[in-house]
C-alpha positions in Angstrom: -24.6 -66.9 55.0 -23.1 -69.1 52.3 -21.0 -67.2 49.5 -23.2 -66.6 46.0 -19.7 -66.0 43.9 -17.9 -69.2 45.6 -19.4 -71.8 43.2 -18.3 -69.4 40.5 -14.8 -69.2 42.1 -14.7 -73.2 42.2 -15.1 -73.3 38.1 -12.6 -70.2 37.3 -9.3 -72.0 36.5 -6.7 -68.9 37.4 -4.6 -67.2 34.4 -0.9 -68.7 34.4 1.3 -65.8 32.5 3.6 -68.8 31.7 0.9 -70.0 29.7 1.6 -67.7 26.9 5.2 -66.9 27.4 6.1 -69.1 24.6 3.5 -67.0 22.0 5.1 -64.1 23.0 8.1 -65.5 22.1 7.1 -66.6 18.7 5.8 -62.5 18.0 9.2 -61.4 19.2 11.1 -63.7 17.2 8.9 -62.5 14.1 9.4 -58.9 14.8 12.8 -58.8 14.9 13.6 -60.7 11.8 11.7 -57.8 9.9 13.2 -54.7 11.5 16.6 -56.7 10.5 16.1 -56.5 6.6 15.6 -52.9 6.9 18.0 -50.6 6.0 19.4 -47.7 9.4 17.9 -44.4 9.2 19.3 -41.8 7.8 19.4 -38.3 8.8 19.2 -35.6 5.5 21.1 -32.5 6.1 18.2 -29.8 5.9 18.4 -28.4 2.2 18.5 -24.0 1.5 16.6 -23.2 -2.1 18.4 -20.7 -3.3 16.3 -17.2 -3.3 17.1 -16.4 -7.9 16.0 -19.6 -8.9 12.7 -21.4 -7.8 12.1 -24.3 -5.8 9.0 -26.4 -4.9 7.9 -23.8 -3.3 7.8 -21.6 -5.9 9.8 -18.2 -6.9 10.1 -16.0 -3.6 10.5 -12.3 -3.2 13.9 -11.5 -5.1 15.8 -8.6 -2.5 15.4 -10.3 0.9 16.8 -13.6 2.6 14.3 -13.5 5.2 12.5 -16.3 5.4 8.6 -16.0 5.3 5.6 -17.8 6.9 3.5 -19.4 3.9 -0.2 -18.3 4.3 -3.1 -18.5 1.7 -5.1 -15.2 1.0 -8.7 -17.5 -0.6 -11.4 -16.2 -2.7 -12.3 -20.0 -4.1 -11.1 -23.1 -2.7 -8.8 -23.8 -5.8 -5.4 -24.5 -4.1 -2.4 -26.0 -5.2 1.2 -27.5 -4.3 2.7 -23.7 -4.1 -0.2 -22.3 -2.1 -3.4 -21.0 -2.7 -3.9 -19.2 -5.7 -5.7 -15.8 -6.1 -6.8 -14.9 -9.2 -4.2 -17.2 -10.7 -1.7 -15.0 -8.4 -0.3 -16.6 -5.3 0.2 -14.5 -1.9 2.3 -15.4 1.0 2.3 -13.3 4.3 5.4 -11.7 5.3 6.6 -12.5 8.7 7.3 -8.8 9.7 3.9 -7.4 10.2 1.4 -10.1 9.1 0.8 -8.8 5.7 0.5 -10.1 2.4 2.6 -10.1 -0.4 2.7 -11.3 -3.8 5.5 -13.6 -4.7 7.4 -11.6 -7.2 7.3 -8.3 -5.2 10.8 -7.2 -4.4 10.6 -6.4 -0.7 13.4 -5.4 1.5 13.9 -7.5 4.8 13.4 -4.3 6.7 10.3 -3.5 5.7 7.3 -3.5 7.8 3.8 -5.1 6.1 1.3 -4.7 8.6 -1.6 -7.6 9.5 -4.6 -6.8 6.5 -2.1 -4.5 3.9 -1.4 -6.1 0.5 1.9 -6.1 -1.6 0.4 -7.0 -5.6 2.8 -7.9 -7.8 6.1 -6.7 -9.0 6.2 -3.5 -6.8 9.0 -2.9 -4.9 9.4 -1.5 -1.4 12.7 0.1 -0.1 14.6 -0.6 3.3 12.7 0.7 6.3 9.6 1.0 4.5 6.5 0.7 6.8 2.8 0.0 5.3 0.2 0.6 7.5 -2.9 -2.0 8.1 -5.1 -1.8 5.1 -3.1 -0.3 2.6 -3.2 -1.7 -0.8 0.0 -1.2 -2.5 -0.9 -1.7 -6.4 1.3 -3.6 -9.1 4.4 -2.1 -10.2 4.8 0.4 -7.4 7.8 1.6 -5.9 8.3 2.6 -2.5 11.5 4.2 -1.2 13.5 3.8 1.6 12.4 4.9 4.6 8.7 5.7 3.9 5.8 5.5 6.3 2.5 4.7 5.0 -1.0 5.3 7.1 -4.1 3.2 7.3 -6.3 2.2 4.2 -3.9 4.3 1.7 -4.0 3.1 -1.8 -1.1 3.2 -4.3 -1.2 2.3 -7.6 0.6 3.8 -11.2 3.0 5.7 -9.0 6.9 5.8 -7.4 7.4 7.0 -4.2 10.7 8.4 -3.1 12.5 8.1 0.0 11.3 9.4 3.8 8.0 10.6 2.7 5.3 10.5 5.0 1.8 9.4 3.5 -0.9 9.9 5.7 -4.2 7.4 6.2 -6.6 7.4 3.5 -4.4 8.6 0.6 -5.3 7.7 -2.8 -2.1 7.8 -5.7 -2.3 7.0 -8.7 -6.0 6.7 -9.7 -7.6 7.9 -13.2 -7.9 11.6 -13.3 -11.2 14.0 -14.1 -10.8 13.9 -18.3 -13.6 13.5 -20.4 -15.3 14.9 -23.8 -18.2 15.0 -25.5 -18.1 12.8 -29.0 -19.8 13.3 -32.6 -22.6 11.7 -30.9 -23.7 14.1 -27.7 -22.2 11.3 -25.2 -19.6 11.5 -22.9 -16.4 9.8 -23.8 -13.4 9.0 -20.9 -10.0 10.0 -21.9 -7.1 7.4 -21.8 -5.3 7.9 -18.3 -2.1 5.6 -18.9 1.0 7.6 -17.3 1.9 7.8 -13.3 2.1 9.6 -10.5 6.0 10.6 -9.2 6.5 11.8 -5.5 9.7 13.5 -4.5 11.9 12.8 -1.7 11.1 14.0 2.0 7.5 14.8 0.9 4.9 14.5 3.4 1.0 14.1 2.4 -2.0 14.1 4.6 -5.4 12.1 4.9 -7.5 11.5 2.2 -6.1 13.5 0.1 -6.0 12.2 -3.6 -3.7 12.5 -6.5 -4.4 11.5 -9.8 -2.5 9.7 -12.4 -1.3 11.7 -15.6 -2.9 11.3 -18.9 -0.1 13.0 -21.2 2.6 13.4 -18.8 3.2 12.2 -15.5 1.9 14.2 -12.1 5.3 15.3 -10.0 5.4 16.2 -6.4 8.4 17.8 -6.0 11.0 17.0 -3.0 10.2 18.3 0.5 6.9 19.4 -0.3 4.1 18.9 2.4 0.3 18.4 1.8 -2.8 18.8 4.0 -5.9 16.8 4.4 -8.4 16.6 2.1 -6.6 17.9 -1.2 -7.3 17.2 -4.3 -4.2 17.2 -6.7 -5.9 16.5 -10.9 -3.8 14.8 -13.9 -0.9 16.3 -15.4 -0.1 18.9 -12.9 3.5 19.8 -11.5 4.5 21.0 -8.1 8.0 22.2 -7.4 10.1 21.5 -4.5 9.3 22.9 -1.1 5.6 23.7 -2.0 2.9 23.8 1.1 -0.3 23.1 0.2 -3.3 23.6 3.3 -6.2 21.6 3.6 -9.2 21.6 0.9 -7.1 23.2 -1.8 -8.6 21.9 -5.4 -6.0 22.0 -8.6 -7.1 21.0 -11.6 -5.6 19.1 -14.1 -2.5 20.4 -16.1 -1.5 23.2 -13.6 2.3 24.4 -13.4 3.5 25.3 -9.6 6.9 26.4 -9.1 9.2 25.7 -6.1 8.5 27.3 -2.3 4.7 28.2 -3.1 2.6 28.3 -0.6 -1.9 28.1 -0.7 -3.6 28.8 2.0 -6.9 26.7 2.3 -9.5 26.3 0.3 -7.4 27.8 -2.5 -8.3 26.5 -6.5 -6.9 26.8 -9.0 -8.1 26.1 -12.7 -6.6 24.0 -15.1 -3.6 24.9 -17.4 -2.6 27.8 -15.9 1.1 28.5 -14.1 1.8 29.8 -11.3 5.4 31.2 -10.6 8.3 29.9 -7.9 7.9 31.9 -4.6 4.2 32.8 -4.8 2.1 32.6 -1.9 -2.4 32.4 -2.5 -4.1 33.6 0.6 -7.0 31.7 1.8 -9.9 31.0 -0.4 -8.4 32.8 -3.2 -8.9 31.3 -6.8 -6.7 31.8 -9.4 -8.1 31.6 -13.0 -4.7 33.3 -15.0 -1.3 32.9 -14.8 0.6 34.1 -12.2 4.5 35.3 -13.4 5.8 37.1 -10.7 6.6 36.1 -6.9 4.7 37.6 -4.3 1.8 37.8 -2.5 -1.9 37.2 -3.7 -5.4 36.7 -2.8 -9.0 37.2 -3.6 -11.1 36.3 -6.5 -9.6 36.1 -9.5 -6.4 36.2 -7.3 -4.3 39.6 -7.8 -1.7 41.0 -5.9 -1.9 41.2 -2.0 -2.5 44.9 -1.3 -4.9 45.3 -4.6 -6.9 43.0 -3.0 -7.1 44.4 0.4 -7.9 48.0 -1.7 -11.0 46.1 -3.1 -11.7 45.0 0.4 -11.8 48.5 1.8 -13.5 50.0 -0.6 -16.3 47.2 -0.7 -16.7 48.2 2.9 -16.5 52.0 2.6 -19.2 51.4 0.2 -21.4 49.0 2.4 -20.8 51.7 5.5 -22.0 54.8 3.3 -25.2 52.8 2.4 -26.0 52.1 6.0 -25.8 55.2 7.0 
């Protein structure tokens, strides 16, 4: 059987590589003559912006040399040469942690800023510090050394001092409870423009909230511990070494001395003070001053064993009515 592609084969003249040295050639030739009028390369030696003065990459966080991962935090799709650009503010995410920071916070290379917690600007944030997932540390805000901050906590108007232990949840620094009544019938808010100041070594449990002062700034004084869930109005001052349980309630303006100690559920009204070394037993509610140390309870609060008189005799009277 005869080939069908031989006649094919017969016309196809076969491709000679030699052909089309000489064009090759000629390419070459071309090629070479233009790498020749340009200049050798030249290796630059990498360049360090210092940290005090900015750069093209903008103004960094002043108290660290620890270089950061540039990340954009986006609410629009504005961005520029520096970054994105929040609010005209521009975040960059610190390297240790995953969190965010705003460019002019002063941040110690130490410090831990966990993945979805944000630095605002101009607060500062000591050696060792930890902030936990969620936090939201607020403009102008200073942390001290060595303090470990929960989940979702919220700082803002406030300084923190060194090793203090806030718990997840906890709210410093917001507006307190103040309003009045004007010529008009309505209900007017009072200014609430001064901060919150926790002590060294204090330790503060979840969701418990601490307002900001409206004529002079709330103090928590050092080494005192806070439970859960309590509330802690404008203006007030605790002393050092102070326990407070969960639930307790103070309102605004109250005077605590050092070492008190409330049991749970304890309130206490506004404007009143209560002396150093006086302990409140549980759901006690104190609506006078206290002046002298010792033990109280009931309510109004009085001293321990009146209290427990008024117990016993309520239940004298509730037995001699039964029978």
């Amino acid at each position: 059987m005869p080939n069908p592609y031989s006649r094919f084969a017969q016309k196809t003249k076969p491709f000679h590589f030699l052909a089309v040295l000489p064009l090759i050639s000629v390419v070459m030739a071309v090629t070479l003559k233009r790498l020749s009028t340009v200049g050798p390369f030249k290796i630059f030696p990498r360049q360090s912006f210092p940290l005090s003065s900015p750069s093209r990459f903008g103004t960094l966080y002043n108290c660290s040399e620890f270089s950061t991962q540039r990340t954009t935090l986006r609410t629009n799709s504005v961005e520029s040469e520096n970054g994105a650009e929040v609010g005209g503010q521009e975040f960059l995410k610190w390297q240790n942690g995953g969190g965010h920071f705003h460019k002019s916070a002063c941040i110690d290379p130490t410090a831990v800023i966990e993945i979805g917690a944000v630095v605002h600007s101009k607060s500062v944030l000591g050696a060792n510090v930890c902030v936990g997932s969620g936090t939201v540390v607020g403009p102008c805000v200073t942390v001290g050394q060595f303090t470990k901050i929960g989940y979702n906590a919220a700082f803002s108007n406030c300084r923190v001092g060194d090793s203090c232990v806030i718990h997840n949840g906890v709210c410093i620094g917001q507006d307190g409870f103040g309003f009045f009544i004007d010529e008009d019938g309505n209900m007017v808010k009072k200014p609430q423009m001064l901060n919150v100041r926790i002590g060294n070594h204090v330790e503060i449990g979840a969701n418990t909230c601490i307002d900001r002062g409206s004529w002079r700034d709330t103090v928590i004084g050092d080494h005192s511990k806070i439970d859960n869930l309590v509330q802690v109005g404008h203006n007030v001052i605790i002393g050092k070494s102070c326990m407070l349980c969960g639930q307790v309630g103070i309102a605004g303006s109250v005077m605590i001395g050092d070492y008190v100690v409330l049991g749970g559920r304890v309130a206490v009204r506004d404007h009143v003070s209560i002396a150093s070394k006086v302990r409140l037993a549980a759901k006690s509610c104190v609506i006078k001053d206290i002046n002298e140390p010792g033990d109280y309870g009931g309510f109004p609060a009085v001293p321990i064993h009146v209290w427990r008189r008024q117990i016993a005799i309520q239940l004298q009277g509730s037995n001699r009515g039964k029978s």
